[in-house]
KERO-189980 format. One line per field, with one value per residue (C-alpha): residue number from 1; residue in one letter; x, y, z. Coordinates in nm, 2 decimals, m for minus. Layout:
nr <- c(NUM	...)
rest <- c(a	...)
u <- c(X	...)
v <- c(Y	...)
w <- c(Z	...)
This chain:
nr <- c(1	2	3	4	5	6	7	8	9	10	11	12	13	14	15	16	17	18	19	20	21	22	23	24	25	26	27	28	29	30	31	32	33	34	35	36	37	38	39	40	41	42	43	44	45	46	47	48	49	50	51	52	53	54	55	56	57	58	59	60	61	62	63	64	65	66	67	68	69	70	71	72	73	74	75	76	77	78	79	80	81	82	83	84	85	86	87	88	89	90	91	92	93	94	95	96	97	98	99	100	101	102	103	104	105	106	107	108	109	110	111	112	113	114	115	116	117	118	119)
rest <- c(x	x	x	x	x	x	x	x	x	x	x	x	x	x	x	x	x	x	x	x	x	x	x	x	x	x	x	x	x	x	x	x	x	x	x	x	x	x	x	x	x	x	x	x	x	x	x	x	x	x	x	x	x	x	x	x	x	x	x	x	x	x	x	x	x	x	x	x	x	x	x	x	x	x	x	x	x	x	x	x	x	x	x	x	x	x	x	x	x	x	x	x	x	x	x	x	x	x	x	x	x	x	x	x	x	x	x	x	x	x	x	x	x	x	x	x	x	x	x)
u <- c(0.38	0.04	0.16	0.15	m0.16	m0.36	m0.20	m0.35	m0.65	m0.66	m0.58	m0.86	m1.11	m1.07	m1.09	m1.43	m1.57	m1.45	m1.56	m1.93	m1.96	m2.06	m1.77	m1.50	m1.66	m1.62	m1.26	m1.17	m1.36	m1.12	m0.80	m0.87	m0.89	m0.62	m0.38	m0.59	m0.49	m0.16	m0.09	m0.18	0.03	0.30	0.24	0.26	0.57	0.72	0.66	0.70	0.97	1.10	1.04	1.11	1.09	1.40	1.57	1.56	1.84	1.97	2.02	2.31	2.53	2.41	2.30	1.96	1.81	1.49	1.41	1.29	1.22	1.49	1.42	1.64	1.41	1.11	1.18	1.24	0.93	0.76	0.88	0.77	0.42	0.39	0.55	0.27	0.01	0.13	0.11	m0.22	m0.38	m0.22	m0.33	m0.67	m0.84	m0.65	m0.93	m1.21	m1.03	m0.90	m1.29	m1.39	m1.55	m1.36	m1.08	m0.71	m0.54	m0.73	m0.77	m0.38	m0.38	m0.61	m0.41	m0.10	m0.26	m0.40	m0.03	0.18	0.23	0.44	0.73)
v <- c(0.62	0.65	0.30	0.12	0.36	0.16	m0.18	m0.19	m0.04	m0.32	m0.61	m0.47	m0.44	m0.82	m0.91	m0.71	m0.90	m1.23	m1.21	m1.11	m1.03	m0.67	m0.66	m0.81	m0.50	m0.25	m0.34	m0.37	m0.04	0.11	m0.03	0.19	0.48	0.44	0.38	0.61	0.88	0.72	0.70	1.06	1.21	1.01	1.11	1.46	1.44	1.34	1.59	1.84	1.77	2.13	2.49	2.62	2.36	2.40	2.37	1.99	1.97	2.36	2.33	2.12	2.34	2.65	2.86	2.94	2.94	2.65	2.39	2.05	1.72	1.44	1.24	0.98	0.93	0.97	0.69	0.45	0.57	0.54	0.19	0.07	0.20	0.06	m0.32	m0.25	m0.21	m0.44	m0.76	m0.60	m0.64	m0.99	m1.12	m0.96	m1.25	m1.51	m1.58	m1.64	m1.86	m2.10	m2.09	m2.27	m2.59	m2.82	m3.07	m2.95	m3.06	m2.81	m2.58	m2.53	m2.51	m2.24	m2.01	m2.08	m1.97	m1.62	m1.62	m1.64	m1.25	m1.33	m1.41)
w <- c(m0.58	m0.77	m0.92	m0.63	m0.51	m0.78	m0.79	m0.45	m0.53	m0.80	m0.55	m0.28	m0.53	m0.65	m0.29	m0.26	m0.55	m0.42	m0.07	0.02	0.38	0.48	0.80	0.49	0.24	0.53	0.63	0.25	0.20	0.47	0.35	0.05	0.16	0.37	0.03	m0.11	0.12	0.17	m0.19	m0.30	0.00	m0.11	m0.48	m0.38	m0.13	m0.44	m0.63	m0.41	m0.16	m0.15	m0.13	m0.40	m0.60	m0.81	m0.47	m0.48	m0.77	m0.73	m0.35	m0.29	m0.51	m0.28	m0.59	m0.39	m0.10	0.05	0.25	0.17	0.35	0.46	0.14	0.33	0.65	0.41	0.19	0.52	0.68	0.41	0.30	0.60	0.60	0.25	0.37	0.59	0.44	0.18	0.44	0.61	0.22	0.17	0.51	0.47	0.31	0.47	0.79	0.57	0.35	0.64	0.74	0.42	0.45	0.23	0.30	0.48	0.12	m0.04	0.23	0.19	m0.16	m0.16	0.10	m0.05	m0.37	m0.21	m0.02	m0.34	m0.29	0.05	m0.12)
């Protein structure tokens, strides 16, 4: 989780060096601290997904007594957020690179560079 907290981080701060605009720094500046936040809670769900903690491997067994979270609808709800916010980052630079004033050829060449992560 904090992995992919600060790959993103990583790929968001490129993207505010590259592109200058104040709306572009403001709406990359938000993006991270949505994974920010995003990333931390997920970091923490993690780690703790029950109460008591030694209920998460003790539990099934019934040697104690806890509750915990669906780790099963966690991990699809949280998938999808991160697909999410995964496309939202990728897509991010994509209008201001189709605004560039240079010819269609390389135009293309350049957003499928920056789309590369698509696939």
């Amino acid at each position: 989780m904090a992995s992919e907290m600060f790959v993103q981080l990583s790929l968001l701060a490129f993207l505010l060096r590259v592109f200058a605009t104040h709306s572009f720094k403001v709406c990359v500046r938000v993006f991270m601290g949505i994974v920010v936040v995003f990333g931390t809670g997920n970091t923490f769900a993690m780690i703790f997904p029950t109460n008591p903690i030694p209920f998460f491997w003790k539990g099934w067994a019934g040697e104690m007594e806890g509750t915990g979270i669906d780790m099963n609808l966690f991990c699809w709800v949280r998938a999808s957020i991160e697909i999410a916010l995964d496309i939202s980052i990728i897509c991010l630079p994509l209008p201001h690179l189709y605004r560039l004033q240079m010819s269609w050829r390389k135009k293309v060449q350049v957003l499928a560079m920056f789309s590369v992560g698509f696939v």
